[in-house]
N, C-alpha and C positions, 0 to 999 in steps of 0.2 A: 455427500462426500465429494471430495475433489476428484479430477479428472488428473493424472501426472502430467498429462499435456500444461494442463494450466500451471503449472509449477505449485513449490510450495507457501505455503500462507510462513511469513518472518511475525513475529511474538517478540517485543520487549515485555519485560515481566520488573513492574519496580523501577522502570527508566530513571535514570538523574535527570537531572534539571537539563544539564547540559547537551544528555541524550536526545531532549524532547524538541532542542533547535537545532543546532549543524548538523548531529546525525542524523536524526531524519528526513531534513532536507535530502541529505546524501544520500541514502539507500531509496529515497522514492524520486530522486534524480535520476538512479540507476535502475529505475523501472522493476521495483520489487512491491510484491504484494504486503505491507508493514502496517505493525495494529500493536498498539501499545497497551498492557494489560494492568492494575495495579492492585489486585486482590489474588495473591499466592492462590486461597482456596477455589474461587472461584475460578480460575483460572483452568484449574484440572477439568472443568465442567467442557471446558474449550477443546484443551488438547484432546479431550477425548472424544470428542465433533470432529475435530481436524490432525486427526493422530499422525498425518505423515508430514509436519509441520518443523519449523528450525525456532528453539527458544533461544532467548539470549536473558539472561538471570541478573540482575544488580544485586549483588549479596553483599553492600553495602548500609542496608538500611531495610527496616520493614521488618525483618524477625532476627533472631539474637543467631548468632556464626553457626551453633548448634542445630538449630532449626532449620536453616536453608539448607545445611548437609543432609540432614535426613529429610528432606524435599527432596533434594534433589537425589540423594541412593532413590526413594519412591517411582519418582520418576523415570528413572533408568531399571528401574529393577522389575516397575509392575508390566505385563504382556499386555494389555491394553494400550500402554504409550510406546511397544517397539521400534516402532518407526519416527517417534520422537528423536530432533538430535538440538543437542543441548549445548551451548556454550555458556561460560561465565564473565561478567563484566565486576571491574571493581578499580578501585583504584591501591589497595592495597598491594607494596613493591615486596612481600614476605614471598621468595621462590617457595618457600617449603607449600605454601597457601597452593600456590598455583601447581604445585609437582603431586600434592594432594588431591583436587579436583580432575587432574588430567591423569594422572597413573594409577591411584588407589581406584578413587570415584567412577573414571573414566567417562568424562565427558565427550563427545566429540567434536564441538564446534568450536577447542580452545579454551583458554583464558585470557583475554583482554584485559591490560593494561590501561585502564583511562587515565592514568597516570604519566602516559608519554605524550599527550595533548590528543587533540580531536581529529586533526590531520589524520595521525598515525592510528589511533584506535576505526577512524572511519574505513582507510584503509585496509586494516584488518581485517574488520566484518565484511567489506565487501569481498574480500578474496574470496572468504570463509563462505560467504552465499554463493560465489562464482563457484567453488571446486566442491559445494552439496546441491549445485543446479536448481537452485529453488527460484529461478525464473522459468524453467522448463521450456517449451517448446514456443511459449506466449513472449512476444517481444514490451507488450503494453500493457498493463496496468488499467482495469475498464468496468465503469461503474454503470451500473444499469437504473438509468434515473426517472422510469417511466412511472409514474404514479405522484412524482416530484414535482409538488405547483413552481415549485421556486429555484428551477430549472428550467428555462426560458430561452429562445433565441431571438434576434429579428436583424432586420437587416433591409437596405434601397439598392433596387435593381430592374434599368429599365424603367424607372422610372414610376415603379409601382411600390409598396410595402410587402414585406412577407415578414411572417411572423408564426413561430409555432412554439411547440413543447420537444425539449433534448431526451430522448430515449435511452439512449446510451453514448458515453463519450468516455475516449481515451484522451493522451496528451496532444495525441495527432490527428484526430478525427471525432466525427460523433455521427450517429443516424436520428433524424428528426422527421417529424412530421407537422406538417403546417397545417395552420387556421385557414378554416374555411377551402375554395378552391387554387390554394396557389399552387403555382405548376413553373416550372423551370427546366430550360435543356440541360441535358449533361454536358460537361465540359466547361460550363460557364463559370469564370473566374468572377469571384464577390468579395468588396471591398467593406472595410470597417464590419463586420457581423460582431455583432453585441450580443455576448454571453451572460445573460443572469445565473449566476449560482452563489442560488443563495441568497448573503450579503456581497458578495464580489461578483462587478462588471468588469467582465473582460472582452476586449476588442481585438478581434485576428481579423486576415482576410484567410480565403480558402477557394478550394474549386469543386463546383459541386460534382461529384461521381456519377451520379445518377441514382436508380432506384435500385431497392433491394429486388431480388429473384422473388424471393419466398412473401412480402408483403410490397408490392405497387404505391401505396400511399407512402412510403417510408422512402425518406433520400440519404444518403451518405455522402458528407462534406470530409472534404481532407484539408489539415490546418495549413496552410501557408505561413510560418511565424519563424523567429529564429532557433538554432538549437534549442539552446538555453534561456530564453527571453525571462520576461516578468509571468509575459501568461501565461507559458506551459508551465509555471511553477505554481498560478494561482492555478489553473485547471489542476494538477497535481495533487493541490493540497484539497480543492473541492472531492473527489476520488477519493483520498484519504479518510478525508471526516465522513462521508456517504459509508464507504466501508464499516469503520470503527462504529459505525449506530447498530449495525447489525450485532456486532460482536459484544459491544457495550448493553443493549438487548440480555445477550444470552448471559452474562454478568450481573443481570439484574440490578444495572444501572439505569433503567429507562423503563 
């Protein structure tokens, strides 16, 4: 189970097309925990692993108007998913649609218009995560990539190589440990360090922290990059897909 400190896990359930590039861009811009699900049934397998979790529904497509209503009453009605909160995405502009899901149904994470453009519906749902706290006390978004061959660092300093395997990285740091005996002061600023993950190289500089308390062989770099750059979007989306394997796992996609 999660911790509330960690905030809550964000669920697309049926995402559109359109969901699957600008908005998610956007919501893992804004440092939310997002995993996108595409099997209705399967999916209760989830929520009911991460039952204090935010869904967002495309009741557009996938089962007939009928069927995702009574999904969705299930959902809100069974004690098992209490702590479930639900919103709806659709592009359908019928109020009576939306005054049914929110007042009969009673959803609480909205009805979403993807019908006012991307902007606007992005906007939305970020409110909607801001004012249900499902970033919780955790500022960053942070995949735990030890056991990951194809998570990689290396980097020139002084004149020497250093090179190891990424433990864990957020947008803005990660803790690694290096091959063989390499050793480094804290505080020392590193230039170009080349990120393997995965299929994607990425190149930040950073400053090394120093070592963890609790494991000596482990160092903690902090990213030097822009807000917004290229890389914290590929590191982003590397976190993303790392995520989704687990959850894609329990889906019995893998």
């Amino acid at each position: 189970m999660d911790h509330p400190d960690d905030g809550r896990k964000v669920f697309i359930l049926n995402p559109h097309s359109v969901v699957r590039d600008e908005l998610v861009d956007a919501i893992l811009s804004a440092e939310y925990e997002l995993y996108l699900l595409d099997d209705a049934q399967a999916a209760m397998r989830v929520f009911k692993k991460f039952p204090n979790s935010i869904v967002f529904i495309n009741i557009d497509s996938g089962l007939k108007d009928n069927e995702w209503e009574s999904y969705i009453r299930k959902l809100l009605a069974a004690d098992v998913f209490e702590n479930l909160s639900v919103g709806i995405l659709s592009y359908n502009t019928d109020p009576k649609l939306a005054e049914k899901y929110l007042m009969e149904i009673g959803v609480t994470c909205g009805f979403v218009r993807l019908s006012l453009g991307v902007q606007e519906s992005t906007r939305i749902m970020l409110q909607t995560l801001e004012a249900n706290e499902a970033r919780g006390r955790r500022k960053y978004v942070r995949s735990r990539s030890d056991g990951d061959k194809r998570a990689t660092f290396n980097f020139k300093q002084g004149g020497r190589d250093f090179a190891g395997v990424i433990l864990d990285i957020s947008s803005v740091g990660m803790a690694v440990r290096f091959e063989g005996r390499g050793e480094i002061k804290s505080k020392t600023l590193v230039t170009d360090i080349q990120l393997k993950l995965r299929a994607s190289l990425v190149r930040v500089d950073g400053v090394v922290l120093g070592r963890r308390d609790d494991d000596k062989s482990i160092y903690v770099i902090l990213f030097k990059h822009e807000r917004d750059g290229k890389a914290k979007r590929l590191i982003r989306h590397y976190i993303h897909r790392s995520l989704q394997e687990y959850i894609d796992r329990m889906m019995g996609h893998a």
